[in-house]
C-alpha positions as CSV (number, residue, x, y, z in Angstrom):
1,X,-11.3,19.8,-70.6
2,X,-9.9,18.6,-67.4
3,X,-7.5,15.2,-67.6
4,X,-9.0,11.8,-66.2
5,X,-5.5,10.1,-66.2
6,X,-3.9,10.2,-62.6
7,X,-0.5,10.6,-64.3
8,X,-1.0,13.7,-65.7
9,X,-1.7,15.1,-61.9
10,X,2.0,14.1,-60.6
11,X,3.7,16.6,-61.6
12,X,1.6,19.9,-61.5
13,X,3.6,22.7,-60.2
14,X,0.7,23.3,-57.3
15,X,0.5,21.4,-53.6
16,X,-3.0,20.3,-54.5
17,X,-4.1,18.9,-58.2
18,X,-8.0,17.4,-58.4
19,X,-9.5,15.4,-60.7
20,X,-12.9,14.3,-60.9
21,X,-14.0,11.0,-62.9
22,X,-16.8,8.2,-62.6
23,X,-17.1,4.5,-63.1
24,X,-19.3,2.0,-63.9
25,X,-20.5,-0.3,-61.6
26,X,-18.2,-3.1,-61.0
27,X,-15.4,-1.8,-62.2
28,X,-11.7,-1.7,-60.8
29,X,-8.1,-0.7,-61.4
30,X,-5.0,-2.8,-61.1
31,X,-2.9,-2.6,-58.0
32,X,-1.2,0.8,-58.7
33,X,0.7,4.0,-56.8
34,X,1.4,7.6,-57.3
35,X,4.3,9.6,-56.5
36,X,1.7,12.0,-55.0
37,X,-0.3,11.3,-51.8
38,X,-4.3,10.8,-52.5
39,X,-7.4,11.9,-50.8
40,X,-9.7,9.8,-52.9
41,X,-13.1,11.3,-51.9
42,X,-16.1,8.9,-52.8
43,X,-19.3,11.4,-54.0
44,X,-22.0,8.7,-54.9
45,X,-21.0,5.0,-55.3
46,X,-19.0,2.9,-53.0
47,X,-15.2,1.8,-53.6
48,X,-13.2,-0.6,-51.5
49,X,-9.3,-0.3,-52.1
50,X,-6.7,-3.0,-50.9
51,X,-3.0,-2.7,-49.9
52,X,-0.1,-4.7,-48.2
53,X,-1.6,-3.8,-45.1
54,X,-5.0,-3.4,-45.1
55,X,-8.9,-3.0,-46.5
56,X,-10.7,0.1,-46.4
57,X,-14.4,1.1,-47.1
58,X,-15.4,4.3,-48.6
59,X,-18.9,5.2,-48.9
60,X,-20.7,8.4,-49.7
61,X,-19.4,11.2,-47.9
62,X,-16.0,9.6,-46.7
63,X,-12.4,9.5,-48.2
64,X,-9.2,7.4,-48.2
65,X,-6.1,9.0,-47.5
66,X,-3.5,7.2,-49.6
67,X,0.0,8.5,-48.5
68,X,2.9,8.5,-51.5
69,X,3.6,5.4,-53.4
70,X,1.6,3.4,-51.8
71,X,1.0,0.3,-54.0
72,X,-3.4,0.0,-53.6
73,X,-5.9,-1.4,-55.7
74,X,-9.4,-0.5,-56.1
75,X,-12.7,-1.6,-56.5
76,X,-16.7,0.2,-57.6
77,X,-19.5,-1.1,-56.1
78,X,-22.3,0.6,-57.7
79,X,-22.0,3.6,-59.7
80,X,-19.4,5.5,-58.5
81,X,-18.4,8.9,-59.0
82,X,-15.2,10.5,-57.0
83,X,-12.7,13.4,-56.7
84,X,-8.9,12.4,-56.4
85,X,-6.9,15.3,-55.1
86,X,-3.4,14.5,-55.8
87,X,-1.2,16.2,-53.3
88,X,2.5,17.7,-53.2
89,X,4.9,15.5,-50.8
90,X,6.4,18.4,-49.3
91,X,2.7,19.5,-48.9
92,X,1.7,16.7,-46.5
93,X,5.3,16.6,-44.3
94,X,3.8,15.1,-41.0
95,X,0.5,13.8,-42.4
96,X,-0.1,10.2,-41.4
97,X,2.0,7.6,-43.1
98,X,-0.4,5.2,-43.2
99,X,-3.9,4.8,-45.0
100,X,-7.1,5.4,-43.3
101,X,-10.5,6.6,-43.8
102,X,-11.6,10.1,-43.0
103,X,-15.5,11.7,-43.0
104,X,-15.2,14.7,-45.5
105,X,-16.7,17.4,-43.6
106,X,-19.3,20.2,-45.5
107,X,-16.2,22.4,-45.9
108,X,-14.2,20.1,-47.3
109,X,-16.2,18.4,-50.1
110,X,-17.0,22.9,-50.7
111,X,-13.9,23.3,-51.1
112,X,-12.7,20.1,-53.2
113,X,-15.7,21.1,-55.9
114,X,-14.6,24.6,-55.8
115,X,-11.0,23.3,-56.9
116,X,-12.4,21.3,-59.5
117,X,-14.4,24.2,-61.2
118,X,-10.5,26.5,-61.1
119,X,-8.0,25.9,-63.8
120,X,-5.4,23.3,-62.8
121,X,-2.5,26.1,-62.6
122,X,-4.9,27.6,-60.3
123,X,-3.3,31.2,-59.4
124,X,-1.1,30.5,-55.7
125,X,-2.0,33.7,-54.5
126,X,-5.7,33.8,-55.8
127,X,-8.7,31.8,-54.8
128,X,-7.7,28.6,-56.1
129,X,-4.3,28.9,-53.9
130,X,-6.7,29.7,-51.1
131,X,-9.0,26.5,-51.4
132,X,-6.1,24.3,-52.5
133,X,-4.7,24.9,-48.8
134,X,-8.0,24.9,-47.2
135,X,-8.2,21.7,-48.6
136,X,-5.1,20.8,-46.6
137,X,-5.9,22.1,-43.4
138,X,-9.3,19.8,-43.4
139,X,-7.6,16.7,-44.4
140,X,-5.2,17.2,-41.5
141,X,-7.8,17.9,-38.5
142,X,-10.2,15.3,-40.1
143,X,-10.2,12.0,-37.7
144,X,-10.3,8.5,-38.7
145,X,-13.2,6.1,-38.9
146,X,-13.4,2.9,-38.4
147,X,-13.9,2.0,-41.9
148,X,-10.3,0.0,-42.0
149,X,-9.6,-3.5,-41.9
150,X,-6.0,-3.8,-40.7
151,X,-4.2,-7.0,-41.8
152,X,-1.8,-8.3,-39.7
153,X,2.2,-9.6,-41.2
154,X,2.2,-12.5,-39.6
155,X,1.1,-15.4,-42.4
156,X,-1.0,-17.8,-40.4
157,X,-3.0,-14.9,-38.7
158,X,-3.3,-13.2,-42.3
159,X,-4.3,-16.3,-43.9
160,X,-7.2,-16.2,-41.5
161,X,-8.4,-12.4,-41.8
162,X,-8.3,-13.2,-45.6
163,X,-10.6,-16.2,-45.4
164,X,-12.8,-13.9,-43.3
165,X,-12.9,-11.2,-45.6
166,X,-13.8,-13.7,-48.3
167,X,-16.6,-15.5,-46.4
168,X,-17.3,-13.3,-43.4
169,X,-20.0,-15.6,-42.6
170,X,-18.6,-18.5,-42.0
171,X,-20.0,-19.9,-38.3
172,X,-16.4,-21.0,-37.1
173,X,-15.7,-20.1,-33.4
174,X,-12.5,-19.0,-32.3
175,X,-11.1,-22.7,-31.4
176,X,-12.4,-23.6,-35.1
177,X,-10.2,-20.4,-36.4
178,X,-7.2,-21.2,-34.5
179,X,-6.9,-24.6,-35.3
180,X,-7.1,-23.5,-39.1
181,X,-4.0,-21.5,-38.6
182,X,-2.6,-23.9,-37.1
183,X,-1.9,-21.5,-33.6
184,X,-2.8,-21.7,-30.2
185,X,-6.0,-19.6,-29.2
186,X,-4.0,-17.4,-27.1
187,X,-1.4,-16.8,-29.9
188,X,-4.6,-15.6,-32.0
189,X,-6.2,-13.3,-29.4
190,X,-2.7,-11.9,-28.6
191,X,-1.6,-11.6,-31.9
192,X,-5.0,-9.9,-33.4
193,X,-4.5,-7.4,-30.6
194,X,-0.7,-7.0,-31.5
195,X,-0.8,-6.9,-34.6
196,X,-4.3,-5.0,-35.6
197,X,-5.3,-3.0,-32.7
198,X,-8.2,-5.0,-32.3
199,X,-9.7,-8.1,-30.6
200,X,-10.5,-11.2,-33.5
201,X,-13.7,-10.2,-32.4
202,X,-13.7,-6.6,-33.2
203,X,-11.9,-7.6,-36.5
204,X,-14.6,-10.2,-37.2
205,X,-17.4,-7.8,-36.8
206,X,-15.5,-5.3,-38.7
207,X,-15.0,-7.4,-41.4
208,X,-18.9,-8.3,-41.9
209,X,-19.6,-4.4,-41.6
210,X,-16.9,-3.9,-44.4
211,X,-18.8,-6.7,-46.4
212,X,-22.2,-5.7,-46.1
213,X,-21.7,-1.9,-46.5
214,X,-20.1,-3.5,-50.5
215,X,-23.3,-5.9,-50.9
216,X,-25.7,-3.4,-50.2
217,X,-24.1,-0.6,-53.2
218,X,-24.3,-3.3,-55.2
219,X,-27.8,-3.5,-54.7
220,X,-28.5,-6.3,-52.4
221,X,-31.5,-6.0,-50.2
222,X,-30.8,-5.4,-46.1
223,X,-32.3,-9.2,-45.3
224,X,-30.1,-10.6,-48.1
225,X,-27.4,-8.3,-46.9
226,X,-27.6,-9.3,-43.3
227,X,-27.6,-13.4,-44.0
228,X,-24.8,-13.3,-46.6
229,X,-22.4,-11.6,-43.7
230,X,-23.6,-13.8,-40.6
231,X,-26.1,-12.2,-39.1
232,X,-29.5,-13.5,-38.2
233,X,-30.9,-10.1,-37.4
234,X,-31.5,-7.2,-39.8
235,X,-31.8,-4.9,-36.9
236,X,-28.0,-6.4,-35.2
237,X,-26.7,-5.7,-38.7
238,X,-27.7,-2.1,-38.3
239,X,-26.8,-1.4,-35.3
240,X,-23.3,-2.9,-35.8
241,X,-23.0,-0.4,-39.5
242,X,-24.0,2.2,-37.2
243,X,-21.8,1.9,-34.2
244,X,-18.7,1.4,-37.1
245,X,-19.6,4.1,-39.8
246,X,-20.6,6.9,-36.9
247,X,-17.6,6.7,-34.6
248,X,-14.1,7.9,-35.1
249,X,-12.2,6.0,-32.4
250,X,-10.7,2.4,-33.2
251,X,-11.5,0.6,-30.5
């Protein structure tokens, strides 16, 4: 039978090492890394997983790319069942350094249950070396969503993205949020855009989106949803998830 500890995964002789497992609903793991990178692939369920530098989202059908020893955290919302493919270093020379959130194409979720089914010394030169680097080749071409909240160093502006995340409702204007960090309102704007890529209000909106997409695995209804995040329209709600989840650039 096939492992469910991560550790037994890091040191595989093979670029590519999965490992499927489920949890229960509300369940989490300590902040934690792996000498391997991670394409943590959520099949059914929700997750939400924290680091140093940001939040990321990862519904059905997407995946978190986790480079090496990256400290992260993570978090179930709803039943959640995944596929961690734990992969070589000197596999993923020039993959992105930094964590972010890809759609897993048809080929690549194939591929990644095909993996699961070979043994986990797969033979190099036999099908299981052939999906292992099909599996790389997706995660390479795949682009990014905009399922990331990126937090920004400086203290006062971080201070406010994590009250946001906390209560992404709350009806404070940009004046209200600047005074609470105790900074101007143009070094909040500037520093938002520095800092994240993104206006405070493209952060703010994000961060609702982020918020809703976790109250709604855990089984909230779409009109509780929509007030708990700060918006007085179901159908504004949907159209912002929509806009976020279906696009790929981070503006």
């Amino acid at each position: 039978m096939r492992s469910i500890r991560a550790e037994d995964y890091q040191d595989v002789p093979r670029a590519v090492a999965v490992m499927p497992k489920s949890f229960a609903a509300g369940s989490s793991t300590d902040r934690h890394f792996h000498p391997r990178a991670q394409l943590l692939y959520a099949t059914a369920g929700l997750m939400m997983a924290t680091a140093e530098d940001g939040t990321w989202v990862v519904p059905e059908g997407h995946a978190l790319w986790i480079p090496p020893r990256l400290p992260h955290a993570v978090a179930m919302h709803g039943e959640v069942a995944m596929c961690s493919a734990y992969l070589a270093a000197d596999a993923v020379a020039g993959f992105p350094a930094r964590a972010r959130v890809i759609e897993v194409s048809a080929l690549l979720a194939a591929a990644l249950a095909a993996l699961t089914r070979e043994p986990v010394l797969y033979d190099v030169a036999g099908r299981g070396g052939h999906l292992a680097a099909l599996v790389l080749d997706e995660i390479r071409r795949a682009p990014e969503t905009r399922l990331t909240l990126p937090l920004p160093s400086d203290p006062r502006l971080r201070r406010i993205c994590l009250e946001l995340i906390d209560d992404p409702a709350s009806p404070r204007d940009l004046d209200a949020w600047a005074d609470e960090g105790g900074v101007s309102r143009r070094t909040l704007t500037r520093g938002f855009r520095r800092e994240t890529g993104l206006s405070f209000g493209q952060w703010r909106a994000r961060a609702r989106v982020v918020r809703a997409l976790a109250l709604a695995a855990d089984g909230q209804g779409p009109r509780q949803v929509a007030a708990s995040v700060g918006y007085r329209s179901l159908q504004a709600l949907r159209d912002r998830t929509g806009k976020l989840v279906g696009s790929a650039d981070g503006s």
